[in-house]
N, C-alpha and C positions, 0 to 999 in steps of 0.2 A: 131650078138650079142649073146653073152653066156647066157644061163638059167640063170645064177646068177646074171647077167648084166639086164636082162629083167625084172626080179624080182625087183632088185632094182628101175629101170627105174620107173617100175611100183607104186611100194610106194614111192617113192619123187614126182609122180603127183598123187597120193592121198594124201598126206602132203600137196603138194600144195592146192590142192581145199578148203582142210578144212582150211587151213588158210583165202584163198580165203573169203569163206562161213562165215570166224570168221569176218574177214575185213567190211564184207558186212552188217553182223547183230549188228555190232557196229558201223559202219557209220551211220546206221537207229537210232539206241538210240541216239548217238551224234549228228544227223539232218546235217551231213556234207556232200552235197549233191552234190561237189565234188568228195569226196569218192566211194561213192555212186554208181556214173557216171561209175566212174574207175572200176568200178569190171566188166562192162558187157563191150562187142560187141557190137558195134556201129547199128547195125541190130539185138539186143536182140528182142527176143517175152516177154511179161511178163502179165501172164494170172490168175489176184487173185480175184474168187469170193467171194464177191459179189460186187465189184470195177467194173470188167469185162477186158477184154483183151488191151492191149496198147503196143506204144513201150516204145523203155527208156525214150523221152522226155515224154513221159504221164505221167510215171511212176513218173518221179522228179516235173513234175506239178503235179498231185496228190497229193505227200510227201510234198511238198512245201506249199498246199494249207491244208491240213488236218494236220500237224506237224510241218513246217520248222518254222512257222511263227506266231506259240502259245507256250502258254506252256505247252503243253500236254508232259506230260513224256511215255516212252516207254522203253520197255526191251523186247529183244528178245532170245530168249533162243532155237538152234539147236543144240540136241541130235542126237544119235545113225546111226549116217551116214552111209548107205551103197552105197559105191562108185563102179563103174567100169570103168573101163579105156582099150579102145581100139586105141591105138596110139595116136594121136591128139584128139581125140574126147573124151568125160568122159560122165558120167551119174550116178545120186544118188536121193536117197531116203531119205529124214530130219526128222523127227521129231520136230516138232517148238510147243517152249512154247512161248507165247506171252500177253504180256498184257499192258494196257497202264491208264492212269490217268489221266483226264483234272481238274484241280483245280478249275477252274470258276465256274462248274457246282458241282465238286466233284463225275464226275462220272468216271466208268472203265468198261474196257472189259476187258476180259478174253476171249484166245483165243487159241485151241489145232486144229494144224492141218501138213499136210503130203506136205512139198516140194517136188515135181520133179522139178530137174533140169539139163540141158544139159548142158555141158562146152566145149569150145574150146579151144585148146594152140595156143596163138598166140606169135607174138616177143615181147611184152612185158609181158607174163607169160598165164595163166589159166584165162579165163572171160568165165563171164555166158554169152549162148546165147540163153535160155530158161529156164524160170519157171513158177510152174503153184504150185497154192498154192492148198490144198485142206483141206478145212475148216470140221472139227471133229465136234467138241463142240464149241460153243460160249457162252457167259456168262457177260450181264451187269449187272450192276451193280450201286448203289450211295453211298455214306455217308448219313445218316439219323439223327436224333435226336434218341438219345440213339440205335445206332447200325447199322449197313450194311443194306440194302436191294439189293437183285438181282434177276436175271431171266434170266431163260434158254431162249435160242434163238436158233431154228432152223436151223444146221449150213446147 
């Protein structure tokens, strides 16, 4: 393969991922847990304090059980990717805005923190088969009588 051929090679599987990664954090707002599934390896690690470590099946019981099945809204927001890519195998850096709203309650989090994530190319494209979130800043919060109240949380 030619310098220029490798080079390319190389940014169509970081295209890929971030599409990937776009897939994955809109499956989560839109709770489609389908989706979801499809982004990772069937042997995914997926390791978000303070949840704690599981695999995929944890991961969509969890999401199932905290989101799939209220109506809590959720937006997730990954910035500033830094990807690398050694053949089959990839590895990147997120930056993740997160936050989310339960209307019952009227409350929210606020949540800033640093995906690592390992990808594999398999035959049907780019899937995670590791992530581990790491929790920045956290920040609940409620609706109040006349105005917001929140508070910092020890991430």
């Amino acid at each position: 393969m030619s310098d220029l051929e490798t080079r390319i090679a190389r940014l169509e599987a970081e295209s890929d991922i971030r599409r990937l990664k776009a897939r994955y954090l809109n499956a989560c707002d839109a709770k489609d847990l389908d989706a979801i599934r499809a982004c990772f390896t069937e042997d995914a690690v997926i390791d978000f304090p303070p949840l704690g470590a599981f695999d995929l099946d944890g991961l969509i019981g969890i999401f199932t059980q905290m989101a799939a099945t209220t109506p809590i809204t959720d937006v997730h927001q990954g910035h500033n990717a830094e990807i690398e890519v050694a053949g089959d195998d990839a590895s990147a850096r997120w930056n993740l805005g997160y936050a989310t709203y339960d209307p019952r309650a009227g409350s929210f989090r606020l949540l800033a923190t640093f995906y690592h994530d390992r990808y594999r190319r398999t035959v049907g494209g780019w899937r995670i088969c590791y992530t581990r979130s790491e929790p920045r800043a956290i920040v609940d919060g409620a609706l109040a009588e006349g105005g917001v109240k929140a508070g910092w949380v020890t991430a």
